[in-house]
mmCIF file of the N, C-alpha and C atoms, coordinates in Angstrom:
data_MODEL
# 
_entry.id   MODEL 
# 
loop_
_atom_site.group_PDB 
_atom_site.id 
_atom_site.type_symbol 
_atom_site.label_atom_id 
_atom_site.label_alt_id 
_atom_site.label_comp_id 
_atom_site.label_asym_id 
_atom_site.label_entity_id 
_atom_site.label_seq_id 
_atom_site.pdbx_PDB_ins_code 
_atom_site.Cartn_x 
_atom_site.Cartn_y 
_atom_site.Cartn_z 
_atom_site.occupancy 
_atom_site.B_iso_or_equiv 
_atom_site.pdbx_formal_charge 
_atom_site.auth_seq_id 
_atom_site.auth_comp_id 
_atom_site.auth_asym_id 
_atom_site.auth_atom_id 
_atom_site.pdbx_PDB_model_num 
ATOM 1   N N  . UNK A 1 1  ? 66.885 -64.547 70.924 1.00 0.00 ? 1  UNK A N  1 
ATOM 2   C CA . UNK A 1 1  ? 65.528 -64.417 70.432 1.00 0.00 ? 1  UNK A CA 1 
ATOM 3   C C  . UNK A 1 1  ? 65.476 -64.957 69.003 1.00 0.00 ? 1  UNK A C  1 
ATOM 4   N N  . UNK A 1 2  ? 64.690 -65.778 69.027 1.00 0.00 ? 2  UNK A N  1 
ATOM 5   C CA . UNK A 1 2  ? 64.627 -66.550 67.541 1.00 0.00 ? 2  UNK A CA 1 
ATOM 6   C C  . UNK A 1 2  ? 63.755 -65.329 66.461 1.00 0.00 ? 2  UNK A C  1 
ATOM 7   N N  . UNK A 1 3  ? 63.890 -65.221 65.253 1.00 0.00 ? 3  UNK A N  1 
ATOM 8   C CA . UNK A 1 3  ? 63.136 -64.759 64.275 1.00 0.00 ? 3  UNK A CA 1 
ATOM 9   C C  . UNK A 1 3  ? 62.832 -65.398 63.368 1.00 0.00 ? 3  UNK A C  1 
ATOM 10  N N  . UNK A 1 4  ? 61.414 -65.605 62.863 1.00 0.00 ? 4  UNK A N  1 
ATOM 11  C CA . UNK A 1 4  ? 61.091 -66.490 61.593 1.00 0.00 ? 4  UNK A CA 1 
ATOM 12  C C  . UNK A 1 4  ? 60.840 -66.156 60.594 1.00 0.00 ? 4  UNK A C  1 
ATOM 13  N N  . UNK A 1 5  ? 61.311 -66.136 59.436 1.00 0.00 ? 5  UNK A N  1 
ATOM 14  C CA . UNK A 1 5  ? 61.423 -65.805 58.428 1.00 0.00 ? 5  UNK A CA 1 
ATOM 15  C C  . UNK A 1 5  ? 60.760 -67.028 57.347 1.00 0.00 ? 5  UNK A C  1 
ATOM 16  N N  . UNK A 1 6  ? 60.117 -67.142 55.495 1.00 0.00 ? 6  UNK A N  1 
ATOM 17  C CA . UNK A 1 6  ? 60.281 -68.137 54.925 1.00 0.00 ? 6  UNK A CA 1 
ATOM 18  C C  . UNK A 1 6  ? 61.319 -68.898 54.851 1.00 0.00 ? 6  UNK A C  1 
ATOM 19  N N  . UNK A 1 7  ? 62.591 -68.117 55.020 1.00 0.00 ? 7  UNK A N  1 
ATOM 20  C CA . UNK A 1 7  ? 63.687 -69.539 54.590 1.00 0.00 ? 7  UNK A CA 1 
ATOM 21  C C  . UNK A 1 7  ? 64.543 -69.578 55.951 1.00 0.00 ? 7  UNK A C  1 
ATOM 22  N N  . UNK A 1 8  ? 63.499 -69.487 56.792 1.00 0.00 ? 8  UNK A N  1 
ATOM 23  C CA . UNK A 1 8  ? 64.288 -70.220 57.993 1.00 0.00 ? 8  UNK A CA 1 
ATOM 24  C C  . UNK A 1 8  ? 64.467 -69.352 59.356 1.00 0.00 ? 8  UNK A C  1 
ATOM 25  N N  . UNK A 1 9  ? 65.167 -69.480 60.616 1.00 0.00 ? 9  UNK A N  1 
ATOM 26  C CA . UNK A 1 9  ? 65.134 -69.105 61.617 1.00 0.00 ? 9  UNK A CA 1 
ATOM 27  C C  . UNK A 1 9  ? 66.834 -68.681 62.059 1.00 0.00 ? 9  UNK A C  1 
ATOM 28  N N  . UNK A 1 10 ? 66.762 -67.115 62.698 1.00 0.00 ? 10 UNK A N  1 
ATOM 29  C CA . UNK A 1 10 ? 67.925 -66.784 62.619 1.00 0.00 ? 10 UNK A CA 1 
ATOM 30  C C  . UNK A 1 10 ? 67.667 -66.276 63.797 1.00 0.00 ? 10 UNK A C  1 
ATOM 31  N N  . UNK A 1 11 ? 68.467 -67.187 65.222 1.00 0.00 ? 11 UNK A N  1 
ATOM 32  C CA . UNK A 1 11 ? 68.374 -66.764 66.511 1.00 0.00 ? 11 UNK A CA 1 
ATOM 33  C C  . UNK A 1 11 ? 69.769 -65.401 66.548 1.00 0.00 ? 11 UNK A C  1 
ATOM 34  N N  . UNK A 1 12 ? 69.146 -64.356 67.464 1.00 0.00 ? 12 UNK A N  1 
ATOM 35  C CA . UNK A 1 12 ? 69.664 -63.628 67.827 1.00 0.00 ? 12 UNK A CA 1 
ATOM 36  C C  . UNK A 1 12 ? 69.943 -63.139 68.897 1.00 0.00 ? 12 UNK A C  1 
ATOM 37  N N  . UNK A 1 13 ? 71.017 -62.131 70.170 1.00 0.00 ? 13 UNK A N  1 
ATOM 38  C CA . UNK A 1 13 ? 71.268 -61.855 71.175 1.00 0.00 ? 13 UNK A CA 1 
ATOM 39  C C  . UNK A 1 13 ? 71.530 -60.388 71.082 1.00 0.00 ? 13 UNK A C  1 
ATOM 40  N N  . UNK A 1 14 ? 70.830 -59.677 71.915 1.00 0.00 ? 14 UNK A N  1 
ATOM 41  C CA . UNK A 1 14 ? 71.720 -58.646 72.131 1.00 0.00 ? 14 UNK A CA 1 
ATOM 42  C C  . UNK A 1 14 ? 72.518 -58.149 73.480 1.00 0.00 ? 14 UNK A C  1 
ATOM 43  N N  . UNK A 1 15 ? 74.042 -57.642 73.138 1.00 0.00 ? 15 UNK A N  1 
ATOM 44  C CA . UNK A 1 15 ? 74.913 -57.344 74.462 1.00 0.00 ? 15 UNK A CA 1 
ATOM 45  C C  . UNK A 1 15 ? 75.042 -55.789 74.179 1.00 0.00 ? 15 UNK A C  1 
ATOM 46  N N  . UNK A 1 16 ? 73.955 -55.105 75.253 1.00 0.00 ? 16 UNK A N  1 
ATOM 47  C CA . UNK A 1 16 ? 73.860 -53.628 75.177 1.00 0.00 ? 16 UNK A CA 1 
ATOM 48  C C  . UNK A 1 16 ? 73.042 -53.183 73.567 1.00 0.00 ? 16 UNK A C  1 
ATOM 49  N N  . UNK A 1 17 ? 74.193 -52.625 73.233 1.00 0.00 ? 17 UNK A N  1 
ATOM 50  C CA . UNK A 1 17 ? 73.293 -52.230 72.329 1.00 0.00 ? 17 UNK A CA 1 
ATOM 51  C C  . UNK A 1 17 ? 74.081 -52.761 71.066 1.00 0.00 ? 17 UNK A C  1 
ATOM 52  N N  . UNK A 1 18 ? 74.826 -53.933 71.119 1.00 0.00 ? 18 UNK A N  1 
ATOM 53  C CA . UNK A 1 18 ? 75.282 -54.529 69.319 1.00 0.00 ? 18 UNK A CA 1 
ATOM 54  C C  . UNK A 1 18 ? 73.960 -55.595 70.003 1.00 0.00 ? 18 UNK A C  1 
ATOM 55  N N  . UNK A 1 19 ? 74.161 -56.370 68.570 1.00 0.00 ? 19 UNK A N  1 
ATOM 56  C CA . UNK A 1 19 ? 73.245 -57.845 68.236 1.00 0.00 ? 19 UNK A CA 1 
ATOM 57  C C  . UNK A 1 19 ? 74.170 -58.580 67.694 1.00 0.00 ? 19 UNK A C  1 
ATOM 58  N N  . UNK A 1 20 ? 73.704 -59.778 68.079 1.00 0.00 ? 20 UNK A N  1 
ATOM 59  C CA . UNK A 1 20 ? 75.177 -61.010 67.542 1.00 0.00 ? 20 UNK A CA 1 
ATOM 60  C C  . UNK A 1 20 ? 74.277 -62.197 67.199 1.00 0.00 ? 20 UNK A C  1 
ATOM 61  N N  . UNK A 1 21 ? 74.554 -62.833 66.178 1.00 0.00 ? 21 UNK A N  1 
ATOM 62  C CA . UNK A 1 21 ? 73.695 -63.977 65.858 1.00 0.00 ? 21 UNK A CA 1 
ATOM 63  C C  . UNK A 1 21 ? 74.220 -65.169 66.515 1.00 0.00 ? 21 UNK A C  1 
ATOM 64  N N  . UNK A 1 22 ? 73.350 -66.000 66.976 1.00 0.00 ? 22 UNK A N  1 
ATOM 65  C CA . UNK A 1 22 ? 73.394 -67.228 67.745 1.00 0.00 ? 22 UNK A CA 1 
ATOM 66  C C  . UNK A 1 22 ? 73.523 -68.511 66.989 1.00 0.00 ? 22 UNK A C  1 
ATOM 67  N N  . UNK A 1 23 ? 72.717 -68.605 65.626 1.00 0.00 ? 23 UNK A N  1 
ATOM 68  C CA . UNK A 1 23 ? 72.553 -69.847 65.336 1.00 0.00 ? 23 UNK A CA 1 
ATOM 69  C C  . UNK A 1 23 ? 71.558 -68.913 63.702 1.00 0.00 ? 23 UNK A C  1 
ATOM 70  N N  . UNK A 1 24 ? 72.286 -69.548 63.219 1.00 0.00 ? 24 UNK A N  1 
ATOM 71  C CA . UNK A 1 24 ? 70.939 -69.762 61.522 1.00 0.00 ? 24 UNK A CA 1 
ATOM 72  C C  . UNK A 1 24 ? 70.321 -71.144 61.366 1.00 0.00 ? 24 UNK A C  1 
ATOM 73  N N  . UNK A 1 25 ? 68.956 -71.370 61.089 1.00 0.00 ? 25 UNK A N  1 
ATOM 74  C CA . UNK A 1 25 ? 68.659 -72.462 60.761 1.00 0.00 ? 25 UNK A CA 1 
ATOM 75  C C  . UNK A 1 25 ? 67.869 -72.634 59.414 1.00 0.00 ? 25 UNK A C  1 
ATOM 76  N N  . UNK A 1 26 ? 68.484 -72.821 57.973 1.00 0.00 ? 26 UNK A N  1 
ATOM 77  C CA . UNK A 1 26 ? 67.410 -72.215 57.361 1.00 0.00 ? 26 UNK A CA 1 
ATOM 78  C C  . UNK A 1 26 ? 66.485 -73.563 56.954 1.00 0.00 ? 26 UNK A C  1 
ATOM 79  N N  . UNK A 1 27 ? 65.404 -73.033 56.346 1.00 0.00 ? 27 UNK A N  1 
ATOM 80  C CA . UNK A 1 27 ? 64.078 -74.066 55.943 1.00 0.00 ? 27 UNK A CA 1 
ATOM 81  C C  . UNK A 1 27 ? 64.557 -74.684 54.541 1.00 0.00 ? 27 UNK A C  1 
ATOM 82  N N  . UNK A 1 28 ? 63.849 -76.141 54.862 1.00 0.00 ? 28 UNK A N  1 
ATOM 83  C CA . UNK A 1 28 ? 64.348 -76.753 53.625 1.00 0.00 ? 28 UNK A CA 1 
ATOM 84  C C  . UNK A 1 28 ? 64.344 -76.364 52.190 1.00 0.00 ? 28 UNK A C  1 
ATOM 85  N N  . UNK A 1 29 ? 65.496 -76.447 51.385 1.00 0.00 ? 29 UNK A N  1 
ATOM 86  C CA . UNK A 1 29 ? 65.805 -75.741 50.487 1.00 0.00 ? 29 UNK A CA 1 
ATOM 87  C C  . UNK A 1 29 ? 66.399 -74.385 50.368 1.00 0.00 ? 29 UNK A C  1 
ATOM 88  N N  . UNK A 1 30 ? 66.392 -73.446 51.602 1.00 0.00 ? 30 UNK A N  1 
ATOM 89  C CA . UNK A 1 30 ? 67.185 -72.801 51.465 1.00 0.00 ? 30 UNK A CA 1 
ATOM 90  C C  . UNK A 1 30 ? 68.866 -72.605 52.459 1.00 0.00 ? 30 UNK A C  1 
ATOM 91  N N  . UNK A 1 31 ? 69.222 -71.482 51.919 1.00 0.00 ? 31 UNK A N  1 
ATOM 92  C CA . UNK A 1 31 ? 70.744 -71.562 52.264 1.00 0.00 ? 31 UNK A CA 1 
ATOM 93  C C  . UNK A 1 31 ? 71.188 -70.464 52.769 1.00 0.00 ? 31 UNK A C  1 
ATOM 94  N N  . UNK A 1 32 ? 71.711 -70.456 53.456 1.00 0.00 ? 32 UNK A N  1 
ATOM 95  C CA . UNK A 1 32 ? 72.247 -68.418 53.863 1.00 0.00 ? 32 UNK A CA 1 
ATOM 96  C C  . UNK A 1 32 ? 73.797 -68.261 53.509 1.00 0.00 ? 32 UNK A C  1 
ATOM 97  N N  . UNK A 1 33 ? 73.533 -67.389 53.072 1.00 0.00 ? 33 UNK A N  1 
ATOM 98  C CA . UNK A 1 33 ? 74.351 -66.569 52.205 1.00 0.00 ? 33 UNK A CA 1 
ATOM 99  C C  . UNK A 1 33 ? 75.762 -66.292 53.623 1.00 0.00 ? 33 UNK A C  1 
ATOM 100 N N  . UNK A 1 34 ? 77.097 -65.588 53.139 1.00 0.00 ? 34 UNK A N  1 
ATOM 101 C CA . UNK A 1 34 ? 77.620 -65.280 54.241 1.00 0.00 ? 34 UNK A CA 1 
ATOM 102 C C  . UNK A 1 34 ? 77.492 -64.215 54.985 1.00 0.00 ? 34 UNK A C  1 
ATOM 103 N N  . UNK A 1 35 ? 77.600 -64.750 55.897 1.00 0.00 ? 35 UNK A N  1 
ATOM 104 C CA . UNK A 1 35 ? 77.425 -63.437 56.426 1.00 0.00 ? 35 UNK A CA 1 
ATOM 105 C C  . UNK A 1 35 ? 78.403 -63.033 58.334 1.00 0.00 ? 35 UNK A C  1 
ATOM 106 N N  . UNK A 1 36 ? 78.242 -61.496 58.565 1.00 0.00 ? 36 UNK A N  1 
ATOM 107 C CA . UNK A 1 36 ? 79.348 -61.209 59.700 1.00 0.00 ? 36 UNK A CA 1 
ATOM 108 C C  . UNK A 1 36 ? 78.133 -61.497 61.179 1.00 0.00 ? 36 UNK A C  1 
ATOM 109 N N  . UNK A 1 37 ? 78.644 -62.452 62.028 1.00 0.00 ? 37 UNK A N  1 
ATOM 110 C CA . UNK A 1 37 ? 78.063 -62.807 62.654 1.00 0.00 ? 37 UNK A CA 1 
ATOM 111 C C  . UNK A 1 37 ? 77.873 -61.408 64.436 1.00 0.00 ? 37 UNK A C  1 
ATOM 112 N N  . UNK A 1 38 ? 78.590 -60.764 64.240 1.00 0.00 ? 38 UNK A N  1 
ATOM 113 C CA . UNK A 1 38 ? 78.405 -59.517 65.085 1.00 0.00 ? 38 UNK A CA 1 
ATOM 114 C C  . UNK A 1 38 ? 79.231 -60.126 66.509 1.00 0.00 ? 38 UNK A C  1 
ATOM 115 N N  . UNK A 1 39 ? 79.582 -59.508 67.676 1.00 0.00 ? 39 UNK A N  1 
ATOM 116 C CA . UNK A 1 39 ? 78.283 -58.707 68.243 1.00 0.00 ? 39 UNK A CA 1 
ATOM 117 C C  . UNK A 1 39 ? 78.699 -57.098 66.755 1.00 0.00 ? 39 UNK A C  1 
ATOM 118 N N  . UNK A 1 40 ? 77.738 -56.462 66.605 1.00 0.00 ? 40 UNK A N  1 
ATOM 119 C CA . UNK A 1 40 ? 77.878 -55.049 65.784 1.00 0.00 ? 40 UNK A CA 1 
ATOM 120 C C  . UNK A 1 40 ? 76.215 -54.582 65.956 1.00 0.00 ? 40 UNK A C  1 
ATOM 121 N N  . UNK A 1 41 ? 76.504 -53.376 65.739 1.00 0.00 ? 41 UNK A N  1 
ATOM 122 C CA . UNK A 1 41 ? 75.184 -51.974 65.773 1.00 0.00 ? 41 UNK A CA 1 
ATOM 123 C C  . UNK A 1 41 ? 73.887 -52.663 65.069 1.00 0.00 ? 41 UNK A C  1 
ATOM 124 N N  . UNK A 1 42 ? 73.994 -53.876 64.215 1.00 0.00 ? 42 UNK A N  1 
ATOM 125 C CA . UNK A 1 42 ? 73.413 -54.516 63.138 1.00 0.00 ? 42 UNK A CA 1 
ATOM 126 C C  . UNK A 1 42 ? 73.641 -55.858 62.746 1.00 0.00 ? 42 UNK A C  1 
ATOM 127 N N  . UNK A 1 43 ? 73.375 -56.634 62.738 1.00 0.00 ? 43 UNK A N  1 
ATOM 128 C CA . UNK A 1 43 ? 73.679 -57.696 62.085 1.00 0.00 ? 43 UNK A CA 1 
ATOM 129 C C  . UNK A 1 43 ? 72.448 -58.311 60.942 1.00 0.00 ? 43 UNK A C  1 
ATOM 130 N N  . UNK A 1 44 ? 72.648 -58.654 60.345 1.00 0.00 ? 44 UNK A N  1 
ATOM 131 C CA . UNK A 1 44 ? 71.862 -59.061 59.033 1.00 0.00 ? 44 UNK A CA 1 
ATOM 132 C C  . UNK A 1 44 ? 72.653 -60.462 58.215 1.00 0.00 ? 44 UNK A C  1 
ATOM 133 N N  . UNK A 1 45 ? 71.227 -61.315 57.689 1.00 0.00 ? 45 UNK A N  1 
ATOM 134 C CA . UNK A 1 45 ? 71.335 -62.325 57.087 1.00 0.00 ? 45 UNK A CA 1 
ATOM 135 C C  . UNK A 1 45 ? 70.047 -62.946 55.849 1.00 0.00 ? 45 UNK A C  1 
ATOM 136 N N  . UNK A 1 46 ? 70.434 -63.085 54.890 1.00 0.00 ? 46 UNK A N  1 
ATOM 137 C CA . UNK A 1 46 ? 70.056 -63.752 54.250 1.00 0.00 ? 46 UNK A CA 1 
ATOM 138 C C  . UNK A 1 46 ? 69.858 -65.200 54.127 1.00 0.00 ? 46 UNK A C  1 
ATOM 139 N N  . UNK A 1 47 ? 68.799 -65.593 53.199 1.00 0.00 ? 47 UNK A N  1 
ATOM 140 C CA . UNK A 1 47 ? 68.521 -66.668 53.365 1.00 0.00 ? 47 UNK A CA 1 
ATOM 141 C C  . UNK A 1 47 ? 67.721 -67.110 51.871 1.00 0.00 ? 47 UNK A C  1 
ATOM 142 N N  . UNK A 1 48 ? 68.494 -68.014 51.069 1.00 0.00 ? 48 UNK A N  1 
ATOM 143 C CA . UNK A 1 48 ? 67.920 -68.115 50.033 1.00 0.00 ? 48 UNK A CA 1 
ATOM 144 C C  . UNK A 1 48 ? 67.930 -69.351 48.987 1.00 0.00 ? 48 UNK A C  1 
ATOM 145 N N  . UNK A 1 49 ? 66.903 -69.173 48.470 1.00 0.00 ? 49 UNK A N  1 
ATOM 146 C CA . UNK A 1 49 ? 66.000 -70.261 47.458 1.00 0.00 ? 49 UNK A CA 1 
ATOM 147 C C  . UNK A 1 49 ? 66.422 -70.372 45.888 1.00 0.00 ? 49 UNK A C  1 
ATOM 148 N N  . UNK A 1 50 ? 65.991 -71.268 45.179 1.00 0.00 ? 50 UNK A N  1 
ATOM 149 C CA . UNK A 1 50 ? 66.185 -70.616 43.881 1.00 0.00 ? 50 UNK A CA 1 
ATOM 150 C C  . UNK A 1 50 ? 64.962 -69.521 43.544 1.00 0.00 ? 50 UNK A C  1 
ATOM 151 N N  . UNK A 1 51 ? 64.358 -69.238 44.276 1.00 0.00 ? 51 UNK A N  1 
ATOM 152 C CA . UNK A 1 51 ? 63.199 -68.138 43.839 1.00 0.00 ? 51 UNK A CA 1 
ATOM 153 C C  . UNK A 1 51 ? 62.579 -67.298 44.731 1.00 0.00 ? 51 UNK A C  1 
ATOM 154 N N  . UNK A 1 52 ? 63.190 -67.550 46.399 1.00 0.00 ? 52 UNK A N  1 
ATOM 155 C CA . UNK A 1 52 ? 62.710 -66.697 47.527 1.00 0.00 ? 52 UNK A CA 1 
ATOM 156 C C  . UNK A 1 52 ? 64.460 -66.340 47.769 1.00 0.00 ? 52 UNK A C  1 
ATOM 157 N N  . UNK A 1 53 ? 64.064 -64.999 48.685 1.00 0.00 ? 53 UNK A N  1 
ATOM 158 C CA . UNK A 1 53 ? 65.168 -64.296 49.422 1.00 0.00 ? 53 UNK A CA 1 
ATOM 159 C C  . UNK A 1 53 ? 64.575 -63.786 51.013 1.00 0.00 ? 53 UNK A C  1 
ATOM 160 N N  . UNK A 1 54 ? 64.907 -64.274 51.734 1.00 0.00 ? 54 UNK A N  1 
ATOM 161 C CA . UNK A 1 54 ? 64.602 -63.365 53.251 1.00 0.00 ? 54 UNK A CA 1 
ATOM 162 C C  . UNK A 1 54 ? 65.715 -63.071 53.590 1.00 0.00 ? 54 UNK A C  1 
ATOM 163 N N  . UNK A 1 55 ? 65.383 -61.815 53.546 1.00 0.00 ? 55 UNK A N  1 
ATOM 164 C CA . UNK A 1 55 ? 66.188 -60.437 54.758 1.00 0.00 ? 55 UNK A CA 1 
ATOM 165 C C  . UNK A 1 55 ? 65.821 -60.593 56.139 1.00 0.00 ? 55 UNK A C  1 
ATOM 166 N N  . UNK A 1 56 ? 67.020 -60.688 57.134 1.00 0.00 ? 56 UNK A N  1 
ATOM 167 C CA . UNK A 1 56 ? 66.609 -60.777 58.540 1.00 0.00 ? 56 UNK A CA 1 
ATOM 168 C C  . UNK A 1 56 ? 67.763 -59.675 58.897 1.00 0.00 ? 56 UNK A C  1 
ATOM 169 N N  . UNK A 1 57 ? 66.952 -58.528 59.591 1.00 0.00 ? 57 UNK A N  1 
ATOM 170 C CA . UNK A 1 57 ? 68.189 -57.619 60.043 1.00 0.00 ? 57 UNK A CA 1 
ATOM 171 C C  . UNK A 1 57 ? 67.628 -57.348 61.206 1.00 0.00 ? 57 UNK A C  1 
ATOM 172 N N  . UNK A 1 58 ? 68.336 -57.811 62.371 1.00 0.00 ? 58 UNK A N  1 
ATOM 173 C CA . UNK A 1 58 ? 68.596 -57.155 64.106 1.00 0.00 ? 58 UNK A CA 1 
ATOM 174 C C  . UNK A 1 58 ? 69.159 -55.875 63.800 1.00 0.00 ? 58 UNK A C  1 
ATOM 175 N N  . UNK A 1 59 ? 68.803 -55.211 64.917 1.00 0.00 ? 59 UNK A N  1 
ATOM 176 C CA . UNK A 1 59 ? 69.317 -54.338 65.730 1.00 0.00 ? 59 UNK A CA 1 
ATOM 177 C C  . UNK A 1 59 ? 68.854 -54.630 67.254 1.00 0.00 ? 59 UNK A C  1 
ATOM 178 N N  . UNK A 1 60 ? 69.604 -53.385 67.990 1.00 0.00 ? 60 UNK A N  1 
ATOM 179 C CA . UNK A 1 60 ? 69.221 -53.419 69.639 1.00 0.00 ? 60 UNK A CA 1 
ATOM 180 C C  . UNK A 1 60 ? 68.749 -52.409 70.011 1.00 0.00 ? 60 UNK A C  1 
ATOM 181 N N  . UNK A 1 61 ? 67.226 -52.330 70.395 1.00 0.00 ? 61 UNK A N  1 
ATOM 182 C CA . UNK A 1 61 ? 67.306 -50.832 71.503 1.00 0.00 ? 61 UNK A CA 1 
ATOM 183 C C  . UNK A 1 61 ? 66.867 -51.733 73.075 1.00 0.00 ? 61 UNK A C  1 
ATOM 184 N N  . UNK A 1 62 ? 67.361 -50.348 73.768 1.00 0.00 ? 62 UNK A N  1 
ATOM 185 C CA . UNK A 1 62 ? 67.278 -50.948 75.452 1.00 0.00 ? 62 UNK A CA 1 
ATOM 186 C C  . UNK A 1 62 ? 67.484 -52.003 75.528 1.00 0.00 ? 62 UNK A C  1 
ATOM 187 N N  . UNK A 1 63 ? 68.509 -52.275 74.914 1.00 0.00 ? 63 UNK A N  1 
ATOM 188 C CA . UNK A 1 63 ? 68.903 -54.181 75.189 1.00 0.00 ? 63 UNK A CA 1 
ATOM 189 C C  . UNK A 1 63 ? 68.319 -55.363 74.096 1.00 0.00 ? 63 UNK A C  1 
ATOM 190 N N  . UNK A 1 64 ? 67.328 -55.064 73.575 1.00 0.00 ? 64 UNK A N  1 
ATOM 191 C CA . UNK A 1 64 ? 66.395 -55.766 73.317 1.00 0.00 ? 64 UNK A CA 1 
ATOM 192 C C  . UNK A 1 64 ? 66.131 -55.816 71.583 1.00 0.00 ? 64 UNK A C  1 
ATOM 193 N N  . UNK A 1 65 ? 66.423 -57.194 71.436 1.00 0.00 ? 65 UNK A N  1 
ATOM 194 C CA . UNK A 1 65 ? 66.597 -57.354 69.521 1.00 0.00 ? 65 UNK A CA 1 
ATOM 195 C C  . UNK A 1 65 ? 65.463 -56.462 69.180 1.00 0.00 ? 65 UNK A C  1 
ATOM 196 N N  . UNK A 1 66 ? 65.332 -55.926 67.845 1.00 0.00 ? 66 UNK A N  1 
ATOM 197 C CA . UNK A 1 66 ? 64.336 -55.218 67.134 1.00 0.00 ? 66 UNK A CA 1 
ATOM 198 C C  . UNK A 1 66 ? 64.253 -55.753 65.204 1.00 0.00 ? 66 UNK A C  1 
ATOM 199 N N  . UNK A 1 67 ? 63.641 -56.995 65.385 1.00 0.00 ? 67 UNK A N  1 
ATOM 200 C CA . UNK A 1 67 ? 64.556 -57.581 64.069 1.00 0.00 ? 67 UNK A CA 1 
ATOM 201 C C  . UNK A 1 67 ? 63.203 -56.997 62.903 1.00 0.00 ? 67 UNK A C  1 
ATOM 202 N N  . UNK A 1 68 ? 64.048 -57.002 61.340 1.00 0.00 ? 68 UNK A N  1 
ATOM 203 C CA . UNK A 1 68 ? 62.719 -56.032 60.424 1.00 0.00 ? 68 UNK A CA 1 
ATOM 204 C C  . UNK A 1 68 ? 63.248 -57.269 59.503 1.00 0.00 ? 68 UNK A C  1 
ATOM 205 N N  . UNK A 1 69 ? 61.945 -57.685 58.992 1.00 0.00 ? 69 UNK A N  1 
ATOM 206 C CA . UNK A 1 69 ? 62.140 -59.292 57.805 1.00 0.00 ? 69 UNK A CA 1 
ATOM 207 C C  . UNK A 1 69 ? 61.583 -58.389 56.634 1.00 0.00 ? 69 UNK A C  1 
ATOM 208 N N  . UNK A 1 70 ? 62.689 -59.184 55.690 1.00 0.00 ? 70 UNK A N  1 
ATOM 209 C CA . UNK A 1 70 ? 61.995 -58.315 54.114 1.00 0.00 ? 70 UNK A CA 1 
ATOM 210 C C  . UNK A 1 70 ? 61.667 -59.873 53.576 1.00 0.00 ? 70 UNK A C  1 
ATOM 211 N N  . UNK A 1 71 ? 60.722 -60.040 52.970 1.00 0.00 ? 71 UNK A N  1 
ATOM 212 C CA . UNK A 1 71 ? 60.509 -61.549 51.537 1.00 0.00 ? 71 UNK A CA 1 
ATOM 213 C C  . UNK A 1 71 ? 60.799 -60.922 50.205 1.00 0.00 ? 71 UNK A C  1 
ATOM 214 N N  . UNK A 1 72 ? 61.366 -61.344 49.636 1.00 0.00 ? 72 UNK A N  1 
ATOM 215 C CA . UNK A 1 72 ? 61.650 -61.082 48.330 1.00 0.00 ? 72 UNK A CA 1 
ATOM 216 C C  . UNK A 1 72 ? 61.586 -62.186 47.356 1.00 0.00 ? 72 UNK A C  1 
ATOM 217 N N  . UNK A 1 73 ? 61.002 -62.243 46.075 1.00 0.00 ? 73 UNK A N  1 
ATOM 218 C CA . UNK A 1 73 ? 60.776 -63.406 45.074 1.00 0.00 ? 73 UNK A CA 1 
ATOM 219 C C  . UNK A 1 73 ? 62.222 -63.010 44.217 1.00 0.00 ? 73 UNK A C  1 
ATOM 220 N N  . UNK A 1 74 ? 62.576 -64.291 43.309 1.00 0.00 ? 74 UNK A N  1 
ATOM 221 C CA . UNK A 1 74 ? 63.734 -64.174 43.154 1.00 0.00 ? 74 UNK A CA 1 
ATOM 222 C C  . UNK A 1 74 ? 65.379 -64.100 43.983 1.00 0.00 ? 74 UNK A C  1 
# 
Protein backbone atom coordinates (compact mmCIF):
# COMPACT_ATOMS: atom_id res chain seq x y z
CA UNK A 1 0.00 0.00 0.00
CA UNK A 2 1.59 3.15 -1.12
CA UNK A 3 1.42 6.32 1.34
CA UNK A 4 1.86 9.93 0.27
CA UNK A 5 3.47 12.10 2.08
CA UNK A 6 5.26 15.91 0.95
CA UNK A 7 8.59 14.37 0.52
CA UNK A 8 7.58 11.45 -1.17
CA UNK A 9 5.96 7.92 -1.25
CA UNK A 10 6.73 5.09 1.11
CA UNK A 11 5.09 1.76 -0.14
CA UNK A 12 4.22 -0.56 2.53
CA UNK A 13 3.08 -4.43 3.31
CA UNK A 14 1.73 -5.97 5.99
CA UNK A 15 2.51 -9.92 7.04
CA UNK A 16 -0.08 -10.46 9.95
CA UNK A 17 0.41 -8.11 12.10
CA UNK A 18 4.35 -6.56 11.50
CA UNK A 19 4.59 -3.96 8.42
CA UNK A 20 7.63 -4.05 6.20
CA UNK A 21 8.47 -1.36 3.77
CA UNK A 22 8.51 -2.13 0.08
CA UNK A 23 10.08 0.68 -1.64
CA UNK A 24 10.75 4.63 -0.57
CA UNK A 25 10.40 7.03 -3.25
CA UNK A 26 11.07 10.41 -2.09
CA UNK A 27 9.92 13.81 -3.99
CA UNK A 28 12.33 15.91 -5.57
CA UNK A 29 14.67 17.34 -3.23
CA UNK A 30 14.12 15.26 -0.60
CA UNK A 31 15.99 12.31 1.02
CA UNK A 32 15.15 9.64 3.64
CA UNK A 33 16.91 9.39 6.36
CA UNK A 34 17.91 5.62 7.52
CA UNK A 35 15.95 3.73 8.39
CA UNK A 36 14.92 -0.36 9.68
CA UNK A 37 13.03 -1.65 6.90
CA UNK A 38 10.81 -4.30 9.12
CA UNK A 39 8.80 -6.83 8.71
CA UNK A 40 8.35 -5.26 12.83
CA UNK A 41 5.11 -4.14 15.05
CA UNK A 42 6.05 -0.60 13.28
CA UNK A 43 8.00 0.59 10.82
CA UNK A 44 8.67 4.29 10.26
CA UNK A 45 10.49 6.67 7.86
CA UNK A 46 11.49 9.89 7.28
CA UNK A 47 11.86 11.98 4.61
CA UNK A 48 13.64 15.19 4.34
CA UNK A 49 14.28 18.71 2.88
CA UNK A 50 16.38 21.46 3.85
CA UNK A 51 13.16 22.88 5.48
CA UNK A 52 10.35 20.04 5.39
CA UNK A 53 10.38 16.69 7.44
CA UNK A 54 7.64 13.87 6.81
CA UNK A 55 6.98 11.26 9.29
CA UNK A 56 5.51 8.10 7.74
CA UNK A 57 4.77 5.46 10.42
CA UNK A 58 2.84 1.95 9.50
CA UNK A 59 1.50 -0.21 11.65
CA UNK A 60 -0.92 -3.37 11.09
CA UNK A 61 -4.33 -4.11 12.38
CA UNK A 62 -6.32 -7.18 10.87
CA UNK A 63 -3.70 -7.42 8.37
CA UNK A 64 -4.08 -4.19 7.05
CA UNK A 65 -1.39 -1.07 6.98
CA UNK A 66 -2.73 1.80 9.28
CA UNK A 67 -0.10 4.46 8.26
CA UNK A 68 -0.25 8.17 10.56
CA UNK A 69 1.87 11.10 8.39
CA UNK A 70 3.27 13.93 10.55
CA UNK A 71 4.66 17.37 8.19
CA UNK A 72 7.00 19.13 9.99
CA UNK A 73 8.86 22.58 8.84
CA UNK A 74 12.42 22.45 9.45
Amino acid sequence: MPVDALGGTVTVRCLGASAEVLAVTPAPGYRAEPYEPGPAKRVEVQLTSAEHRSEIRVHCANGRPKPKVKERAG
